[in-house]
C-alpha positions in Angstrom: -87.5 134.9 -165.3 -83.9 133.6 -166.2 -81.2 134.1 -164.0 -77.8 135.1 -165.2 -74.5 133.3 -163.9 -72.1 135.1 -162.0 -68.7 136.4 -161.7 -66.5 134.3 -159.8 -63.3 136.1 -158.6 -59.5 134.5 -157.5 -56.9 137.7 -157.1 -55.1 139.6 -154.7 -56.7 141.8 -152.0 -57.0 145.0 -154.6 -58.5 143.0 -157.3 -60.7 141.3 -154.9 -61.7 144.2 -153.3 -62.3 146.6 -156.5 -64.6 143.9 -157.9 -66.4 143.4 -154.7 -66.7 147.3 -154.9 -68.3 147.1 -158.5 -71.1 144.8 -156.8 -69.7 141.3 -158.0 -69.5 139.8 -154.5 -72.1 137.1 -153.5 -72.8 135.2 -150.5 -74.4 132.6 -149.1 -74.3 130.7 -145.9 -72.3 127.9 -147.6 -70.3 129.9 -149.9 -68.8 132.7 -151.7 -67.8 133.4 -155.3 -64.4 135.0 -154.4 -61.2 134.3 -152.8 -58.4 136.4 -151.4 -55.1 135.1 -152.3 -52.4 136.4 -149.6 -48.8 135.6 -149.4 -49.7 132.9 -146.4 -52.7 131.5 -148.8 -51.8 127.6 -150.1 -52.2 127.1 -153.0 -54.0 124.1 -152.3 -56.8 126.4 -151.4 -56.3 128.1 -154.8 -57.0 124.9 -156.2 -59.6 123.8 -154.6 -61.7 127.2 -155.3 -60.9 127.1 -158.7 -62.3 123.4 -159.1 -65.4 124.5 -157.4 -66.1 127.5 -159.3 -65.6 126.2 -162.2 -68.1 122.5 -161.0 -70.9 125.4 -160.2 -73.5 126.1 -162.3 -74.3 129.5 -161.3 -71.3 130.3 -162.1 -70.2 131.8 -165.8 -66.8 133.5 -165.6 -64.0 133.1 -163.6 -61.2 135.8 -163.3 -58.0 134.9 -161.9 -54.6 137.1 -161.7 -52.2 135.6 -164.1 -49.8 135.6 -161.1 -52.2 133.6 -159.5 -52.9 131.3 -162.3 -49.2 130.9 -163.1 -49.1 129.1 -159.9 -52.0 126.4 -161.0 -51.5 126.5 -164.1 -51.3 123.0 -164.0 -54.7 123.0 -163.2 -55.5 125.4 -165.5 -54.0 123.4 -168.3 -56.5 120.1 -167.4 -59.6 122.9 -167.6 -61.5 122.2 -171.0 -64.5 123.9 -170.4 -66.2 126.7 -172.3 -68.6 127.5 -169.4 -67.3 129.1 -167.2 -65.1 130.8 -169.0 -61.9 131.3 -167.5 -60.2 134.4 -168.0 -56.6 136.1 -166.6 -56.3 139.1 -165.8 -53.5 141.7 -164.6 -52.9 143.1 -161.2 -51.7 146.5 -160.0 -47.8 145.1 -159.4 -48.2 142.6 -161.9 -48.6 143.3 -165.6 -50.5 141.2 -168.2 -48.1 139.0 -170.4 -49.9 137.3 -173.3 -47.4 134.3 -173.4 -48.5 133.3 -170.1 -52.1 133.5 -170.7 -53.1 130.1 -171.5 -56.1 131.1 -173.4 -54.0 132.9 -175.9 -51.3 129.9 -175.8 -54.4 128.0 -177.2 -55.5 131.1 -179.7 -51.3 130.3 -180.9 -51.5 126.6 -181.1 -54.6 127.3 -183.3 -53.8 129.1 -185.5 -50.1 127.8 -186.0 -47.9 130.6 -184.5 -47.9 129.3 -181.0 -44.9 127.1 -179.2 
């Protein structure tokens, strides 16, 4: 029987917490696929769980808050990937902007409309 991948998760506490909610948390005794970015959170630490969710093969996507991934976006920017998937995503006091998203950056540059 095949296993799927799973969701790996880098937000705020509400994000976090909603997805936990929607039964995306997973645990082991080694690990987790989620972290809770708080204002006192390095982000070195942001760093280092994006590079190991993305260096796991059980995992398949990885949602970050753009506010969050503004912050590595360095990181982000070295990420060339397809698997897993990278994806940003909005949080309650922090709207989605498009031209931060790298993903559609790259969708621009593509296709010739992008900076």
């Amino acid at each position: 029987m095949d296993v799927g991948k799973l969701v790996a998760v880098i937000g705020d506490e509400d994000t976090v917490s909603g997805f936990l909610l929607a039964g995306v948390g997973h645990r082991t005794a080694d690990s987790t696929n989620f972290l809770i970015v708080k204002t006192d959170t390095k982000i070195q630490q942001v760093e280092e769980a994006f590079l190991n969710f993305s260096q796991r093969d059980d995992v398949g996507i990885i949602l970050i808050n753009q506010h969050i991934a503004g912050d590595i976006r360095h990181v982000l920017k070295d990420y060339t990937q397809t698997i897993p998937t990278v994806l940003e995503i909005p949080s309650k006091e922090h709207p989605y902007d498009p031209e931060q998203d790298y993903i559609m950056q790259r969708v621009n540059m593509y296709l010739g409309a992008g900076t």
